[in-house]
N, C-alpha and C positions, 0 to 999 in steps of 0.2 A: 294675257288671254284669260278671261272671264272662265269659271267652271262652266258643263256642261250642265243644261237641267233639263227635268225628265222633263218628257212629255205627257200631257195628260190628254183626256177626252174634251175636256173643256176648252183646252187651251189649243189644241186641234181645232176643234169646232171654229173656232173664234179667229181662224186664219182666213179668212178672205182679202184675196190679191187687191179687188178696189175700195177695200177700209186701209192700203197701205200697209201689208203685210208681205212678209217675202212668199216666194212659189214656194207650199211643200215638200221636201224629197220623201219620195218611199221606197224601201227598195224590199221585194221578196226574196227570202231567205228562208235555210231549214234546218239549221242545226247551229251549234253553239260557238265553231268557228266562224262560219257565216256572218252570224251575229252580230258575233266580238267587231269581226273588220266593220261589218256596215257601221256597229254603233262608232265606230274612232274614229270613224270616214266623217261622224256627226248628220247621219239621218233622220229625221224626222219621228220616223213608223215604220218597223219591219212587220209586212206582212206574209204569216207563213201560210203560205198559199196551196190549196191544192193541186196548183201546177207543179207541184213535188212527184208525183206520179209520171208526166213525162219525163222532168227534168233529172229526178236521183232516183226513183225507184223502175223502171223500166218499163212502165206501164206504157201503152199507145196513147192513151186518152186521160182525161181526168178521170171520168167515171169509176174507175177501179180504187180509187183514194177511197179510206175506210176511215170512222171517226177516231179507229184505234192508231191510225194513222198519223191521222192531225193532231190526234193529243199526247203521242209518244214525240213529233219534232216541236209543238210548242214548248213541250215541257225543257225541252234540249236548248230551243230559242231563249226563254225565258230565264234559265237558271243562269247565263252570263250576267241579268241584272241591267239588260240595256236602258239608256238613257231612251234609248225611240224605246215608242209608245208599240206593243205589242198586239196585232189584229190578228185572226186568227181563220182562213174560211170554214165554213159552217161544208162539208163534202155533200156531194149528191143524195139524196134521199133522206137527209137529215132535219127538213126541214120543209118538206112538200105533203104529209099527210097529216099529223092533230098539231095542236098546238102544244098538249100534253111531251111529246116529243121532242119538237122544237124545241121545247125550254130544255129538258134531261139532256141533249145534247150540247145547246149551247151551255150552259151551267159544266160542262165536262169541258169545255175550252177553256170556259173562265177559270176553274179549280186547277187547267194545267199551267196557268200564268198569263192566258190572252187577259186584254184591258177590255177587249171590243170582239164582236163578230162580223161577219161580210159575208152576203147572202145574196144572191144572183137574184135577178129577175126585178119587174116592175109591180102594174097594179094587182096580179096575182099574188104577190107574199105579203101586199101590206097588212093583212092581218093577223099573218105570223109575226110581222115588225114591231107592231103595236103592241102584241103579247111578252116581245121579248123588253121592250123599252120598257113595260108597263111592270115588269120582275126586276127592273133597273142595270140589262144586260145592255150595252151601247151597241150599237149596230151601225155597220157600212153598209151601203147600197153597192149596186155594181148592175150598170144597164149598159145595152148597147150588144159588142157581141160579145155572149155566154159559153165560156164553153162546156157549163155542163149544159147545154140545147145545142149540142151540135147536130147530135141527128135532125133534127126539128129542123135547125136551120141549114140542114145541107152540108157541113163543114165550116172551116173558118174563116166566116166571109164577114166586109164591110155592112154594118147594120146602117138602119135610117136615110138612104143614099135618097128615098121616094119621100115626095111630099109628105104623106100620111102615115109613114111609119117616123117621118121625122117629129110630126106633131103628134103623134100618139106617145114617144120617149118624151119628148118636152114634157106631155103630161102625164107620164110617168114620174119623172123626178120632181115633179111637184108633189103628186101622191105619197114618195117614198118619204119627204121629208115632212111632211103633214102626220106620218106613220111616227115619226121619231129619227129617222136615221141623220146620226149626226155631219154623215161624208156621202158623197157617190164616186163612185169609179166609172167612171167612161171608159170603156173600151173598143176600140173599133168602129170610131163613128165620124164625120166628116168634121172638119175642123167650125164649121159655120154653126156646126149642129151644137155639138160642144161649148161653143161661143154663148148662145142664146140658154142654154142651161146653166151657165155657169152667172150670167147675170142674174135670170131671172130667181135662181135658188139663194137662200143665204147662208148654206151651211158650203165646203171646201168642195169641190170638183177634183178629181184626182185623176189623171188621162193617162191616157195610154194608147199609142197610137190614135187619141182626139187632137192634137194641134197644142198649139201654144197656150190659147186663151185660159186653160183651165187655171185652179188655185195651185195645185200642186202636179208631180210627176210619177209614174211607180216603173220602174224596169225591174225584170228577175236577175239576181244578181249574175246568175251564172249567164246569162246573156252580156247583161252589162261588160264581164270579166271575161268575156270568150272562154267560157269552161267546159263546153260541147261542139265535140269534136264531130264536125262532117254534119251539124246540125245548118237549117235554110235559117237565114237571118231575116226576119220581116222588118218588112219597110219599117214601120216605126222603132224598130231596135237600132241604137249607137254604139258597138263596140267600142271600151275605150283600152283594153289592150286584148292579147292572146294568147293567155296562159295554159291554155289547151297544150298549145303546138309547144309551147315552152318548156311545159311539164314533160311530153314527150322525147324533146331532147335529153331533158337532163336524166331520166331514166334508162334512156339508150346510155347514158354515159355512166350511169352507175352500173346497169347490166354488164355491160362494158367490162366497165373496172373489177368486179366480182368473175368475171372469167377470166381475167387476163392476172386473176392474182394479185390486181394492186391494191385491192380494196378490201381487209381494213389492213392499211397499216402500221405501223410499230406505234405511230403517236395515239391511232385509235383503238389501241388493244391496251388490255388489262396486264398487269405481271406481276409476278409476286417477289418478295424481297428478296435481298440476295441471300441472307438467312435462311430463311423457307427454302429458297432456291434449293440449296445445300443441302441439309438436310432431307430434303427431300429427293436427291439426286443421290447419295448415301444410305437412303432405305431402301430406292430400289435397287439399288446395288448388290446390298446386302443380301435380299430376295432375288437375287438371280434375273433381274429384268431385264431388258434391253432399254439405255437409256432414250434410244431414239434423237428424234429433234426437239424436244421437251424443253432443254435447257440453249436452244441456240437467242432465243427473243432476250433482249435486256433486261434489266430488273429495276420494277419500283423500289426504292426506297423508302 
């Protein structure tokens, strides 16, 4: 088996499925175990997503995600050293007012180990895009449905379903990559819609609930892994096991084992020599102590 080798921006970029190149994997992830599994797993791109705020931090919505946020779990991401290539999203409001901004912020991704940024929206950011490609920050796109625009769009509904909003995203992702960006993320949008994007651009399509055609895939891993417990599983999510429920057992069974006394046992306890033992069951002798049950456990050697 061949080493693994990193990923870069370029060599990301340069994956397009009809130059004969395999699908992408991405998977979002946020902290350092995370990580470690996705990168052994052999993915592509871990993106530490601001989907952190529903998924680990308790938040309802994205919107509560802070950059202090994003650049305390990159930094976590990042330090295992993974082989996938490390994106990093750019959170709400970090990147909708100057330009001045935009860069200080993403420049705080990049300093905590992201390779790249990913930045919602269409022909509105592309001159944030242009600004940041133009400081030599890489940037992913991400259109379709947003969900920092949830209020906007109602909640979290399929995007581009109407003629005109379908060819307004097509000409969207042509703007985003005219800006620089060297990936887009589809999210949420009809498999057909996704199809004709995915040819017409030449930089990787990355889908998510868009269908097959894209270049590559991204699930959250704690989806992927069934890690949320009594959470709705949407249509484009594949669980492929459910460690949720699994974890649950085996906690009821350590619970368990800590009240009923089994747990830890003699193999999992410490004990001091039979030396020590002595002596030390001999001092407090001598002091008048009650030896107790002190000396019933066996003794290290």
């Amino acid at each position: 088996m061949s080493e693994q080798k990193y990923m870069t921006v370029p060599l990301f970029r340069a994956n397009k499925v009809r130059a004969g190149a395999n699908p992408l994997v991405m998977v979002t992830a946020y902290d350092a175990p995370g990580a470690l599994i996705a990168d052994r797993a052999g993915v592509d791109a871990i993106l530490v997503g601001d989907s952190m705020g529903n998924t680990v931090l308790g938040y309802e919505d994205t919107l509560a995600v802070t950059i202090d946020d994003m650049v305390r779990h990159t930094q976590a991401v990042a330090r295992v050293r993974p082989h996938a290539m490390v994106i990093a999203d750019m959170p709400w409001m970090t990147y909708h007012v100057s330009k001045a901004e935009t860069l200080h912020y993403a420049a705080a991704l990049i300093r905590a180990g992201a390779q790249g940024v990913k930045l919602e929206g269409g022909r509105q950011r592309t001159a944030m895009i242009t600004a940041l490609t133009e400081a030599e920050i890489p940037v992913m796109g991400h259109l379709g449905l947003t969900p920092q625009s949830r209020n906007v769009m109602g909640g979290y509904k399929v995007q581009a379903r109407e003629l005109d909003d379908a060819i307004r995203l097509i000409e969207d992702a042509r703007l985003l990559v005219e800006a620089g960006c060297f990936s887009i993320v589809l999210e949420g949008v009809p498999d057909a819609v996704a199809m004709v994007v995915t040819e017409l651009v030449d930089v990787p399509t990355i889908g998510i609930g868009a269908g097959i055609s894209c270049d590559g895939q991204v699930l959250v891993f704690h989806d992927v892994l069934g890690l949320l417990l009594d959470a709705p599983k949407p249509k484009f999510v594949r669980r492929y096991d459910n460690l949720a429920e699994r974890a649950v057992e085996a906690l009821t069974r350590y619970a368990r084992d800590v009240r009923t006394k089994v747990f830890p046992s003699e193999e999992e306890s410490y004990h001091l020599s039979a030396s020590v033992a002595e002596t030390l069951r001999q001092r407090l002798q001598k002091e008048g102590k009650e030896e107790g049950s002190y000396f019933v456990s066996g003794a290290d050697e």
